[in-house]
Structure formats: structure tokens, C-alpha cells
C-alpha positions as CSV (number, residue, x, y, z in Angstrom):
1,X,63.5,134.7,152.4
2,X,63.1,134.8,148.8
3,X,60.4,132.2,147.2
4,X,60.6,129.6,144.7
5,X,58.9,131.8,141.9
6,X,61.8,134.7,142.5
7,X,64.0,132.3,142.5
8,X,63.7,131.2,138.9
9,X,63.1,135.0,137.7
10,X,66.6,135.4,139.0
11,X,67.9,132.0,137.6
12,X,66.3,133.3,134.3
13,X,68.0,137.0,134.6
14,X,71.2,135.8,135.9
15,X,71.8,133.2,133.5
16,X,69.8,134.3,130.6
17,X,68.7,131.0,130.3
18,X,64.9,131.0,129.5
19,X,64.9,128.2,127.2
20,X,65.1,125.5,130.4
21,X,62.5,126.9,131.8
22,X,59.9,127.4,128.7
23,X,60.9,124.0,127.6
24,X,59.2,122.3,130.8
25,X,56.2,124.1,129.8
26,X,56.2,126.7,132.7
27,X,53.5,129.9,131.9
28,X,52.9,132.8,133.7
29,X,49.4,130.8,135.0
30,X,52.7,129.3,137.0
31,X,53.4,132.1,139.0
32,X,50.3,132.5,142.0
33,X,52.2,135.9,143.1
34,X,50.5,138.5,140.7
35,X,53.9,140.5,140.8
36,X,55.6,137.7,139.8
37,X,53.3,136.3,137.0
38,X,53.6,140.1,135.7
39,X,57.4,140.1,135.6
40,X,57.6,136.6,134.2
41,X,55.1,137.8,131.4
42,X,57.3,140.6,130.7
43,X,60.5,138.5,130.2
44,X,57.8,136.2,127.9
45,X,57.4,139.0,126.0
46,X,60.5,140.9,126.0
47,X,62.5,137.7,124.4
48,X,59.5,137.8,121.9
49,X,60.7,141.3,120.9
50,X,64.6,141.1,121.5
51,X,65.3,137.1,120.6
52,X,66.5,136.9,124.4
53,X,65.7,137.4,127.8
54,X,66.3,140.2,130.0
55,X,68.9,141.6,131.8
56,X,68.7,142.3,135.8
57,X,69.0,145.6,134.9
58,X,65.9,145.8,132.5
59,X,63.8,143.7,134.9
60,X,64.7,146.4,137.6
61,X,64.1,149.4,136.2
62,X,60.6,148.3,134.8
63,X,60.0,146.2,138.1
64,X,61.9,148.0,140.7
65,X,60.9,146.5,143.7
66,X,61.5,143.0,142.9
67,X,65.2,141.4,144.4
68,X,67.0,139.2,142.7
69,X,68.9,136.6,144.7
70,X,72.0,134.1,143.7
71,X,71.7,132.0,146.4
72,X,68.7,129.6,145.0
73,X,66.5,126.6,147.2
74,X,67.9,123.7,144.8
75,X,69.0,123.7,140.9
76,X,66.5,124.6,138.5
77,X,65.1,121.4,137.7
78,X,63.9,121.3,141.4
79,X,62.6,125.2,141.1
80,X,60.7,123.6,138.3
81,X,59.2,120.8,139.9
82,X,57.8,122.9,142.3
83,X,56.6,125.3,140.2
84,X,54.7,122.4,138.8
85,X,53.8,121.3,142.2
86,X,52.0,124.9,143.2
87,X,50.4,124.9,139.5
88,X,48.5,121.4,140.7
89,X,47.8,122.2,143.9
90,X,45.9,125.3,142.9
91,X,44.4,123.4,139.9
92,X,43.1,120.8,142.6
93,X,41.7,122.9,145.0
94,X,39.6,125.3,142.9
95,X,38.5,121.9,141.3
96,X,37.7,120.3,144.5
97,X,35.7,123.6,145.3
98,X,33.5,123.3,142.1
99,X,32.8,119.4,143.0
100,X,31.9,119.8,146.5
101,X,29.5,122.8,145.3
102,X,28.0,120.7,142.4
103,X,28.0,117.8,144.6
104,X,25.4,119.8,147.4
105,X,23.5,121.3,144.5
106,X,22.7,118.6,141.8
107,X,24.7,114.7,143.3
108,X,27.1,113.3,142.1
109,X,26.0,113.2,138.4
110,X,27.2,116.8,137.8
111,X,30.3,116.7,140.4
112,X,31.9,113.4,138.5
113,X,32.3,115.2,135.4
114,X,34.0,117.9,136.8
115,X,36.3,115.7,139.0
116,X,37.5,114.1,136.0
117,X,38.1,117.2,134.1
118,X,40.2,118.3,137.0
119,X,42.2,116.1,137.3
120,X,42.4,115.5,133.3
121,X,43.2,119.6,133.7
122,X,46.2,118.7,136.5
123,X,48.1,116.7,134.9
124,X,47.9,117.9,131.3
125,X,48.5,121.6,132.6
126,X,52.0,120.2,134.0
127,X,53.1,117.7,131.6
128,X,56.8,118.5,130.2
129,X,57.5,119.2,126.5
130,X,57.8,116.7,123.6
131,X,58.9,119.2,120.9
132,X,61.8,118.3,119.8
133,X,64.1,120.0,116.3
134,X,64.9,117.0,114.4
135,X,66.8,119.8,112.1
136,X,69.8,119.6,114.9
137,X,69.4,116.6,116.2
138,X,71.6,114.7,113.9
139,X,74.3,114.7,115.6
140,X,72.6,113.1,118.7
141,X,71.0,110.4,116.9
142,X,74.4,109.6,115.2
143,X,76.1,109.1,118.3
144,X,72.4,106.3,118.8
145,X,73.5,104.7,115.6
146,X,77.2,104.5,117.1
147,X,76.3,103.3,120.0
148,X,74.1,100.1,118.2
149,X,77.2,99.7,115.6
150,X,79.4,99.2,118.6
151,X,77.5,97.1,120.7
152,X,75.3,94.6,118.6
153,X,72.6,93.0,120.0
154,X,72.5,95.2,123.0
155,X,68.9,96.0,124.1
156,X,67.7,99.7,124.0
157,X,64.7,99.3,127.0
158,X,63.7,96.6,129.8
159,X,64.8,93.3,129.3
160,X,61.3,91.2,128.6
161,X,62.7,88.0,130.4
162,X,62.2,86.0,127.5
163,X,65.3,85.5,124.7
164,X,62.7,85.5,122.0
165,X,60.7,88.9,123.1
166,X,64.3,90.3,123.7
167,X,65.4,89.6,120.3
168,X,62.1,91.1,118.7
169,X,61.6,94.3,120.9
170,X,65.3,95.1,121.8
171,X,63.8,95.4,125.2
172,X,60.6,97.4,126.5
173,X,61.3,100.8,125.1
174,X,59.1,104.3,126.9
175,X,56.3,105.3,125.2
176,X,55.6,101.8,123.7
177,X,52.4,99.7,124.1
178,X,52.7,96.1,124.1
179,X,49.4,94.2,124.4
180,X,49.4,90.5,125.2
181,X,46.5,88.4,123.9
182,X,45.1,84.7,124.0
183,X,42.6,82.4,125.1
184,X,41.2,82.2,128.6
185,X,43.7,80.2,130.8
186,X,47.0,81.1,128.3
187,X,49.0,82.1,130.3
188,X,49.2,85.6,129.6
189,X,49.1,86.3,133.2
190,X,52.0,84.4,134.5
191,X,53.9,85.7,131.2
192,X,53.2,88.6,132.0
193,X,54.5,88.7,135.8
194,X,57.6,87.3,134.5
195,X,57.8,90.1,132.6
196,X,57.5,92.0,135.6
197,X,59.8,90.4,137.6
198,X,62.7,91.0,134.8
199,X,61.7,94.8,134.7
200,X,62.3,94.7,138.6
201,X,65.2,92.6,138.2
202,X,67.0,95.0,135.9
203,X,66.2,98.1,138.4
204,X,63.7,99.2,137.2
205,X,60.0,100.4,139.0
206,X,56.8,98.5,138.1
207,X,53.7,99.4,138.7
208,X,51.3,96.5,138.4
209,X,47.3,97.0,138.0
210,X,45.3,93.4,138.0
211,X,41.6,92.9,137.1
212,X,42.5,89.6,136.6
213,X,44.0,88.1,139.8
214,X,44.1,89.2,143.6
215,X,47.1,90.0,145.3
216,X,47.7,87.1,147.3
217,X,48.1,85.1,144.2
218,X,50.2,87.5,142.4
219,X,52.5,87.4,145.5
220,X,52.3,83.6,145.6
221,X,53.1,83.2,142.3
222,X,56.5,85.6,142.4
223,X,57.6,84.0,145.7
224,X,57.0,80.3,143.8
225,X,59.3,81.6,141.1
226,X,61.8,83.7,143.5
227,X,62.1,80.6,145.7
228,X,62.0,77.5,142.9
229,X,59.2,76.2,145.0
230,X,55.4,75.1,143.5
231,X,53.1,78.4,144.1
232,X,50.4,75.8,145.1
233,X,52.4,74.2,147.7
234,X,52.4,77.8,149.9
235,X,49.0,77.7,149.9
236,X,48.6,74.3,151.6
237,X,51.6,74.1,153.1
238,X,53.1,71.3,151.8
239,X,56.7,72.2,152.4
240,X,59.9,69.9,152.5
241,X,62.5,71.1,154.9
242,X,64.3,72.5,151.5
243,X,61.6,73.5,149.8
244,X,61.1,76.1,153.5
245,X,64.6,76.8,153.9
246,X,64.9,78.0,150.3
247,X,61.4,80.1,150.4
248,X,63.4,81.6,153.6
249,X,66.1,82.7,152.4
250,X,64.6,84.3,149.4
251,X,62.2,86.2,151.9
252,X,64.0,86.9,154.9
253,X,65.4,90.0,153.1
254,X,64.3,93.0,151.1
255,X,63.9,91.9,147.2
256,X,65.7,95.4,145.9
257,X,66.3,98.3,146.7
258,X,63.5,100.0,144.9
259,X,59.5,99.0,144.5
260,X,57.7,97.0,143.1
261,X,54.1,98.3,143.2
262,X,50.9,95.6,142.9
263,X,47.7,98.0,143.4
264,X,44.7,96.4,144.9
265,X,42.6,99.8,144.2
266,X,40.8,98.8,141.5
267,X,38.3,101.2,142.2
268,X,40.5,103.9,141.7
269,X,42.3,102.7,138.7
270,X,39.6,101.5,137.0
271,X,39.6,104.2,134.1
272,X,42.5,105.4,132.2
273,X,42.1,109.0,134.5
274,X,42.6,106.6,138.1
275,X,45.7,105.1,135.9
276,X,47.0,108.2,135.5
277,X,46.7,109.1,138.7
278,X,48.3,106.3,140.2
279,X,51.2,106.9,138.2
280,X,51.5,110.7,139.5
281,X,51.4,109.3,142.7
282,X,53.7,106.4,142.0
283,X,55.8,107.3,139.6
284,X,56.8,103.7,137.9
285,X,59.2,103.4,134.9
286,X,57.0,100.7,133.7
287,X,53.2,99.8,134.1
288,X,51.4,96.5,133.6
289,X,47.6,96.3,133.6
290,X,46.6,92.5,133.6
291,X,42.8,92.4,131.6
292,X,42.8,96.0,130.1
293,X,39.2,94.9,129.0
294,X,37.4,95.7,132.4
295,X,38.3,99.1,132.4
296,X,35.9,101.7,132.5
297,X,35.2,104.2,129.8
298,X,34.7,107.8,130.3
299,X,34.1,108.8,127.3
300,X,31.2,106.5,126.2
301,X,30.6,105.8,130.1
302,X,30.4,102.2,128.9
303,X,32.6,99.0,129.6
304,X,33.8,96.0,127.7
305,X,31.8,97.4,124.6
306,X,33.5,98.2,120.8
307,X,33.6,101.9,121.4
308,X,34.8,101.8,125.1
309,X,37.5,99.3,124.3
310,X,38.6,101.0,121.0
311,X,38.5,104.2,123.2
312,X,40.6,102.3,126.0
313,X,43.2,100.8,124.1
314,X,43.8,104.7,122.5
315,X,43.9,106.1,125.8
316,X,46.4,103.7,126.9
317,X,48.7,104.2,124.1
318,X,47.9,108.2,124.8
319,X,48.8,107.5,128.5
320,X,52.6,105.3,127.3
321,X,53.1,108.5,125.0
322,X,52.6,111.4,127.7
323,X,54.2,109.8,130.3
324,X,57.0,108.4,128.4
325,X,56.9,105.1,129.6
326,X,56.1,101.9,128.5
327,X,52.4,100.2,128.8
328,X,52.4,96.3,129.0
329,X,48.7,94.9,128.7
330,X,46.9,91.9,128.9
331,X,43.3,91.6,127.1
332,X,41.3,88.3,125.5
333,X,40.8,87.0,122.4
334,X,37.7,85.1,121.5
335,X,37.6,81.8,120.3
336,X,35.1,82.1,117.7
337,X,37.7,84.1,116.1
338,X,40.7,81.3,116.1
339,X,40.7,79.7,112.3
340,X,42.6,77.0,111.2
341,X,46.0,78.8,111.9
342,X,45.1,79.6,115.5
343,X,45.4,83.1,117.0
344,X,45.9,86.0,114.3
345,X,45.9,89.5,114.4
346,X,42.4,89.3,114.0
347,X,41.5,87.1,117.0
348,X,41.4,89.8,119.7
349,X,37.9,91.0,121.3
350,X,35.6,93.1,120.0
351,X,38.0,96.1,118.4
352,X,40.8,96.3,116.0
353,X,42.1,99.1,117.9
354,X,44.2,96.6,120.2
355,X,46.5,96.1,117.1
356,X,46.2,99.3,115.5
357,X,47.6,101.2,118.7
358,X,50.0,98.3,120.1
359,X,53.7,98.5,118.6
360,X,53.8,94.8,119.5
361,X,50.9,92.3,119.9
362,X,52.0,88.9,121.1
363,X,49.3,85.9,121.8
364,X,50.0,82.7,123.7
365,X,48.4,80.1,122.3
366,X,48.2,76.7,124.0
367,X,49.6,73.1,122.2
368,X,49.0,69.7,122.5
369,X,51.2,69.2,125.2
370,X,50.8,69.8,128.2
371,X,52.8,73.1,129.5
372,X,54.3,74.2,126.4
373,X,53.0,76.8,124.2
374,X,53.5,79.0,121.3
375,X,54.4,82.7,121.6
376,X,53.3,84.2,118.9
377,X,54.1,87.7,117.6
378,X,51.2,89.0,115.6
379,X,51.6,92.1,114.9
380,X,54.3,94.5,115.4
381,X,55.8,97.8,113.9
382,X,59.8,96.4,113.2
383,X,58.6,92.9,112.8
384,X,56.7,90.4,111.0
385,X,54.4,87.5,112.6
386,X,56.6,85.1,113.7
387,X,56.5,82.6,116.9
388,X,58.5,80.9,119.5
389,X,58.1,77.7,122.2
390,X,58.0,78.2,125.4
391,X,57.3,75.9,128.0
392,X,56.1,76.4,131.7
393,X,57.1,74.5,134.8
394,X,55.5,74.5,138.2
395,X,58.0,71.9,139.6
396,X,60.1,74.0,140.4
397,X,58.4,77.2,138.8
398,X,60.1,77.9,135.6
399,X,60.5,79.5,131.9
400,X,62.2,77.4,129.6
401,X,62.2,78.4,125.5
402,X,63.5,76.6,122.1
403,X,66.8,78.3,121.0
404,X,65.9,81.6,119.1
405,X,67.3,82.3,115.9
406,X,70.2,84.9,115.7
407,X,68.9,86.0,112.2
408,X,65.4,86.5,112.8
409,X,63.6,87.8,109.5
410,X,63.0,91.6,110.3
């Protein structure tokens, strides 16, 4: 039975196609079988040489023991995958060797650096390729262009849930960071789970990481909304008969058919490495870390300082970029920061990097009446500062917003 790394030297010889396989970053480190890591090196070098990869024929006269086979385990994106797979593994256990031998001799001062750098080394080591040839692209990005032409208005990522954020972002796009910013007791956390909940809605996977509030609550909170019943009243029980049948019915079943992911391991995803992590293992579309500000920094082993936040917020644009998915954020702003025009670009704690990373900061800023505020956009890459009213209900639990202007000034 042949294995997976024979299978894609034969994909690679019978096809000629090399460029599938390159372009997911597969090396010859891939390959564990020494014969095979020398035969994929070859064909490495041999398209260096030629412009193209070889032939069965050349691969069997200077290999001749190896067979090829046409019938394959899965397509090549699969062989890939597990390629991939085999690299980490390897990567992980020679790592987890190192630890448990720095862990007898010298604690767990020397191990923890190496853990980190192995897994740092996993996921790097695997990640698929960005380049891309804007050169002959055109043609791609055209048919981009055609597509927004013809369909005006439509949004390009995850619907936000609100019509203003909608209209701003075009929807929650990969790779983007969008941090969400106010005073203590803003908001920003129940924004942000209906922000979840219309990521979920739309099909796609959250993941959701909160320093901010225990599961229980989030739960309570989503079910209130799902059910159009008072999150406080299913913590004292203080049902009607309608108020149960409808939180009933919207329970009895399955929400969706995919997940939705609320982590109560804060101990493992309390740096940007146990983030990363967690989406390896998880593998959302979409990640929301409620109070980014208590993570831990490995760089400058500190927390909730200037340099660990500055190096926090760039890591978790870092992290949106590699994994190609977008970040959404919660951190404070301080109030000896809020002038005489409330929140600004300026009021967030204790680094600029917040807004320098973000490609959209938006603060919620409380009014003078009660359950409405201001969602304020201040500071974005394809719009100016610009805000919106929005008002919050708990009886029932609802989102309600002033009518947002078709011709919004960006």
C-alpha cells in the first residue's frame, strides 16, 4: 500500500503539476521517508534547472526503486493536508521531547520558552502561501469589480448585525481587525455578541474568547435575545407561561447546523500563542476576544502595560492576517481621556497601536437617555469618523437603530 508522501510524488509526475503543491508551502522537511524527501528534492531541483517537473521516466531511472501509483488516498488538497499533518506531528513531538528534558533539568523557566517556540514553530512551518502575482491577476479582480457593479450594496464579508456597521464595513471581511472600544459598562459586550450571533446566523463559525464575562451569562444573554425574553428573568425564574413556551421552543432544538464555540479556557488562550492554538484546534471563520487587554504578553512577559498591549494588539492583527480570518475585539477606553467631544481616536487605553493596527475602531458611548447610545466610528481605513443611534432593549431583548443614510460620506 503506497503512502501519502508517494502519493503526491506520483500526483506531481503524473500530472506535472508541482505548482499546487509548492504553493501550499510543502518542502522536502515534508517528507519523514529519507527516500522520499531525496526524490522530492530532486524534482525541487530538477524544475529549477528545466522550468518544469519531471517526468516518471526521469524520476525512475535516477530513483529506480520507487513506484508510482494512479490510484491516490483522496485529491491532492487532502494529500496536502496530511502532509501538513505529519510535518506537525513531528514538529510537536521532538518539541515535547526538548520540554520534558528542560523541564527535569532546569523547571519550568527554561521548558516554557521552548513550548512556546514549538508551537510558534508548528504552525508557522505549515501555514499556506500568501504570494500572490498581482501582474495576472487583473482579470480576477475585474470580474470583483463586476460583481460590486452588478450588485450594489451587497456586502463582501459577515453581516455585522447592525445596518450602520453593515453600511461602513460591507460586512466583516478575513484578515481584518475590528476593535470595539468605550467606557466601562458600554455595552461593548452585548454589541459585540450580537455581532456574534449575526456571524452564526449567516453560517458562519465563531469562535468566542471572554475575559470579560463567564459562560453562563454569555449563554443567558443569547437565549434572552433568541427567545425575546429578559436575560434577568432566567436567572430568577420569573417566567410567564409565554415568556416559557417561547424560551422552549427556541431551545428544544439544535440552533444550526454548525458551531458556535464560547471557550471557558482562559488559561489556555490567554496569549496570542493559546489563541492560535485554539483556532488550529477549532478552526472558526471568525473569532471574537471580549477584553483583548487581559491578555498576556510573551514578548515582554508583561500584562496590561504600553509595550504588552502595543505588542498584543500587533499580534492580533498578525494572527487575522495568517489565518485569514477576521479578528473582532473588545478593549477599554479611559475616561481621563474623553474631552468635550466624548470618545476619539485617542481615548483608548494605554497604546495607540489599538488604532494603528485596527481597519475599523468603533466606541459606544453612552447618552443621556437611558438605553440609547452612540456608535461611533473612530477610525477606519475606507471611512471617516462618523456615528450612529442605537438603542438597547431588555423588554423584550432588542437592537433597534435611527435610519442610516444611503449616501454615507466615504
Amino acid at each position: 500500500m503506497s503512502s501519502v508522501e508517494e502519493e503526491v510524488i506520483s500526483y506531481i509526475a503524473l500530472t506535472g503539476d508541482l505548482e499546487t503543491v509548492t504553493n501550499a508551502r510543502v518542502t522536502a522537511d515534508h517528507f519523514l521517508d529519507p527516500k522520499n524527501r531525496a526524490i522530492f528534492a530532486g524534482i525541487l531541483a530538477f524544475r529549477a534547472d528545466f522550468g518544469e517537473p519531471p517526468t516518471p521516466e526521469v524520476i525512475g531511472r535516477d530513483h529506480p526503486g520507487f513506484r508510482f501509483t494512479e490510484d491516490s488516498s483522496g485529491p491532492v488538497d487532502y494529500l496536502i493536508r496530511e502532509l501538513h499533518e505529519a510535518r506537525r506531528r513531528t514538529i510537536i513531538d521532538l518539541g515535547l521531547d526538548a520540554v520534558a528534558q528542560a523541564l527535569d533539568s532546569n523547571g519550568s523557566e527554561a521548558a516554557l520558552p521552548l513550548l512556546r517556540m514549538m508551537l510558534a514553530h508548528a504552525t508557522t512551518a505549515t501555514a499556506t502561501s500568501r504570494e500572490i502575482d498581482y501582474a495576472s491577476t487583473g482579470a480576477a479582480r475585474l470580474d470583483l469589480y463586476r460583481q460590486a457593479r452588478d450588485n450594489p450594496g451587497e456586502l463582501l464579508g459577515i453581516p455585522t448585525g447592525f445596518a450602520f456597521l453593515d453600511k461602513v464595513t460591507l460586512g466583516i471581511q478575513p484578515q481584518q481587525m475590528i476593535v470595539l472600544t468605550g467606557l466601562a459598562k458600554s455595552c461593548k459586550t452585548t454589541v459585540m455578541l450580537g455581532m456574534t450571533r449575526s456571524a452564526y446566523d449567516y453560517g458562519a463559525k465563531p469562535l468566542l474568547v471572554s475575559f470579560e464575562m463567564p459562560y453562563q451569562e454569555i449563554a443567558r444573554r443569547l437565549d434572552g435575545f433568541l427567545a425575546k425574553v429578559n436575560p434577568k428573568k432566567l436567572q430568577t425564574g420569573e417566567l410567564s407561561r409565554r415568556e416559557w413556551q417561547a424560551l422552549e421552543k427556541a431551545l428544544s432544538g439544535p440552533l444550526g447546523e454548525q458551531p458556535y464555540i464560547v471557550t471557558e479556557d482562559r488559561a489556555g488562550a490567554m496569549t496570542l500563542t493559546g489563541i492560535q492554538s485554539k483556532i488550529d484546534q477549532l478552526s472558526p471563520s471568525v473569532v471574537f476576544i471580549d477584553g483583548a487587554y487581559f491578555l498576556f504578553d510573551e514578548i515582554s512577559r508583561e500584562s496590561q502595560t504600553p509595550i504588552a498591549l502595543t505588542n498584543i494588539s500587533r499580534g492580533l492583527k498578525k494572527l487575522a492576517l495568517n489565518n485569514d480570518l477576521p479578528v473582532v475585539v473588545t478593549t477599554q477606553s479611559l475616561s481621563h481621556k474623553v474631552g468635550a467631544k466624548g470618545l476619539t481616536a485617542n481615548s483608548l487605553g494605554y497604546t495607540s497601536a489599538w488604532v494603528q493596527d485596527a481597519d475599523l475602531v468603533v466606541g459606544m458611548e453612552a447618552t443621556d437617555e437611558d438605553f440609547f447610545y452612540r456608535m461611533k466610528v473612530l477610525a477606519s481605513r475606507n471611512a471617516p469618523p462618523q456615528e450612529h443611534l442605537i438603542s438597547i432593549s431588555w423588554d423584550p431583548p432588542a437592537f433597534e437603530e435611527a435610519a442610516v443614510d444611503d449616501d454615507l460620506p466615504y
